[in-house]
KOLKE-570353 format. One record per residue (C-alpha): residue in one letter; x, y, z. Coordinates in pm, whole numbers, plus 32768, in hexadecimal, padded with zeros to 4 digits. Example, Ala and Ser with C-alpha at 12.3 -4.5 7.8 and 13.67 -1.06 7.14 Angstrom:
BEGIN
A84CE7E3E830C/S85577F9682CA/
! end
This chain:
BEGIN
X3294C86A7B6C/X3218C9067A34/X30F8C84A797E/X3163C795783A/X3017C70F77EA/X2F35C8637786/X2DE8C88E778B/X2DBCCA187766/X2E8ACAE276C3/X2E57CC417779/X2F6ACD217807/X2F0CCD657951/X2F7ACE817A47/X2FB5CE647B96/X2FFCCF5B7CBA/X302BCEFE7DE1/X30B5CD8E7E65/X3040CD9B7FB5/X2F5CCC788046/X2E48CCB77F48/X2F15CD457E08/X2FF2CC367E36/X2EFBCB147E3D/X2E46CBD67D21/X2FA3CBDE7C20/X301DCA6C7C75/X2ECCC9E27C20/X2E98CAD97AFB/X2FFECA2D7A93/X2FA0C8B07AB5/X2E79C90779F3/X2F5AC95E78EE/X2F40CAF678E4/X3087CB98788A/X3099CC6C79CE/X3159CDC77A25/X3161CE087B70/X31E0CF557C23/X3216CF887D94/X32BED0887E4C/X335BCFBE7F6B/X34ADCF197EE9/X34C7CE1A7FE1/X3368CDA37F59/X338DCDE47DF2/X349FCCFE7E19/X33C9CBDD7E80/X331BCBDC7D56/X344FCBCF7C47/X33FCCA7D7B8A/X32C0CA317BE8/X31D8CB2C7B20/X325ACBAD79C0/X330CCCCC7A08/X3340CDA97B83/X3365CF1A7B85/X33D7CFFA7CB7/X3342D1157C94/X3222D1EE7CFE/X30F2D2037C5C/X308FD3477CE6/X314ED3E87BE9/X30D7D42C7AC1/X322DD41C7A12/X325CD2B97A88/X313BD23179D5/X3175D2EC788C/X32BFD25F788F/X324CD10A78B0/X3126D16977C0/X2FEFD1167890/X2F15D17B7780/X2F7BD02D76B9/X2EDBCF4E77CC/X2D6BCEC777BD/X2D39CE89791E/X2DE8CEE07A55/X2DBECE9E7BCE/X2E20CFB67CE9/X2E83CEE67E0C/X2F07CFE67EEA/X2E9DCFD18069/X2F91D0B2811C/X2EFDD1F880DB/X2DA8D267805B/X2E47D3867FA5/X2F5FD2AD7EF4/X2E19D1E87E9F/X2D76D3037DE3/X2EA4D39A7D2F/X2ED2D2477CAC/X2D7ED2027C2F/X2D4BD36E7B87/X2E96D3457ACD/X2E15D2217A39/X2CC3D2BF79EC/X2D8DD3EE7943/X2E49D2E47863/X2D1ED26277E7/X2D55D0FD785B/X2C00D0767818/X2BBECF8C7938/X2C29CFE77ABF/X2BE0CF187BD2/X2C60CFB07D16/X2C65CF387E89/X2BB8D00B7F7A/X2C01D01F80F9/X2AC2D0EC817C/X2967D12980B2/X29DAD29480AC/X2B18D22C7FFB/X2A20D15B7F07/X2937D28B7E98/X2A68D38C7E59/X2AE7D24D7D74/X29AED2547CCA/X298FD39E7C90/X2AEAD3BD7C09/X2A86D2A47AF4/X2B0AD1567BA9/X2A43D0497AE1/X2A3CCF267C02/X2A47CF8C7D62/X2AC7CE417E52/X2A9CCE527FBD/X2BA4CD648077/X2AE1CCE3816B/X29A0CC55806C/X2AD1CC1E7F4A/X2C05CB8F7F08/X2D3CCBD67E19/X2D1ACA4D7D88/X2BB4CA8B7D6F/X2BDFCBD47C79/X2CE8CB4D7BD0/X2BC4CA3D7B49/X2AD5CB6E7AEE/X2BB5CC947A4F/X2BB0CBE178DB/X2A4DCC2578ED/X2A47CA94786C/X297BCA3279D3/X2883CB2C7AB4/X288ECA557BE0/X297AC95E7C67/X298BC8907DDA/X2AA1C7A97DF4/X2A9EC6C37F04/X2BC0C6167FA2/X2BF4C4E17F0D/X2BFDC57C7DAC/X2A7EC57C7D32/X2A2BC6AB7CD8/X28A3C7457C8F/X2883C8577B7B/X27ACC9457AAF/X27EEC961794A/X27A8C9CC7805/X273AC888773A/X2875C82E7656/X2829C86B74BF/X283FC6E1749B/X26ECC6B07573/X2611C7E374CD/X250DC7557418/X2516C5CD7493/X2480C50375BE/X2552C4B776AD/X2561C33F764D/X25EBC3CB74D2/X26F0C48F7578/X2784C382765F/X2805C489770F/X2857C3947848/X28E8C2A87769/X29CDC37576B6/X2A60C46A77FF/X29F0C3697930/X28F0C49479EB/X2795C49E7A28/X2695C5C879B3/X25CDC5C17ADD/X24DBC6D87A97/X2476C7A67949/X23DFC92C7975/X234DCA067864/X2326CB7D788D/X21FACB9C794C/X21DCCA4C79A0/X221BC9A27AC9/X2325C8817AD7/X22DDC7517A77/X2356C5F57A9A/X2434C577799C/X238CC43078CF/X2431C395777D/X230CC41976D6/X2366C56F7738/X23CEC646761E/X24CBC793764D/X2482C90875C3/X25A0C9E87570/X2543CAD776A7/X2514C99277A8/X25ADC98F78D2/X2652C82E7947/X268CC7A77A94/X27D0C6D87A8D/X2855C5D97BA4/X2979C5177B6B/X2AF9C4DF7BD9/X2B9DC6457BBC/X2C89C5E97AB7/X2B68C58079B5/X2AAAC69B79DA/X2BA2C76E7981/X2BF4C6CF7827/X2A62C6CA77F5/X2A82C8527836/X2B9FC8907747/X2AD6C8047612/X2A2BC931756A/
! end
């Protein structure tokens, strides 16, 4: 079911709804992401119909296909194809041609990874260290590293939100006002360091985060 209750506000692109582009635009949709998705197969596009914003079958090998659906509008977009290596490709440099400013793209072999580098791919996920649920966390650019574990508590690396720049963590009462724990502080060039009340946040900090999932993601929706 679509999300009612948003916490981004980015149109995302999806192609591909296989395991991993599937699990990647579901969870991109419960976090609230208006999502267009585009698959070739019509038995699996059909899956999909309701539960992300909008399902297109279609292929997104051709260029045509995603001028019509104007690619170049979207801010982010995630190849998911993991049929064929050159579908893969023709995908990804379509995308790079329209401009669409961040790619993330799975990758089935490290060969496959460097040509989608070189092509301009901006995040290159390998199945087997990644998953779709995981991306879908890191694509807003909101966290840079996110382990979920399964009963819901979830262990992130963030950007400090503008409401704790400047103040201790006891002024912030960050726990007190989203219910998760800043385990760990790190300034550039520092290494991390435990989190205290006394501690106070810089603009470029970086934030370790534990909580339950759900929390940490409205923490990582504040600007």
């Amino acid at each position: 079911m679509i999300s009612k209750n948003r916490l981004y506000d980015d149109d995302v692109l999806v192609i591909g709804l296989g395991r991993f582009g599937g699990a990647a635009a579901i969870e991109l949709t419960r976090l609230g992401h208006r999502v267009v998705a585009l698959e070739k197969n019509p038995v699996l596009a059909e899956q999909f119909l309701g539960r992300v914003t909008k399902v297109i079958q279609a292929d997104a090998t051709q260029v045509h296909i995603l001028e019509e659906i104007k690619a170049r509008q979207f801010k982010l977009a995630v190849v998911g194809i993991g049929s064929s290596i050159e579908a893969s490709v023709l995908a990804a440099v379509n995308l790079v041609d329209a401009g669409v400013p961040v790619i993330w793209a799975k990758a089935l072999t490290p060969e496959h990874a460097r040509i989608l580098t070189r092509i301009g791919v901006h995040h290159i996920v390998r199945p087997e260290a990644e998953s779709g649920k995981r991306v879908a966390h890191l694509v807003n650019g909101k966290l840079q590293d996110y382990i979920e574990f399964d009963d819901g508590f979830a262990i992130v690396k963030m950007r400090p939100p503008q409401e704790a720049i400047g103040f201790t963590l006891a002024q912030s009462e960050i726990r007190s006002k989203y219910g998760v724990t800043i385990v760990g502080v790190k300034a550039p060039g520092s290494d991390f360091t435990y989190a205290k009340p006394e501690t106070k946040v810089a603009p470029h900090d970086t934030l370790i985060v534990s909580g339950p999932t759900e929390l940490i993601e409205r923490l990582a929706a504040r600007p």
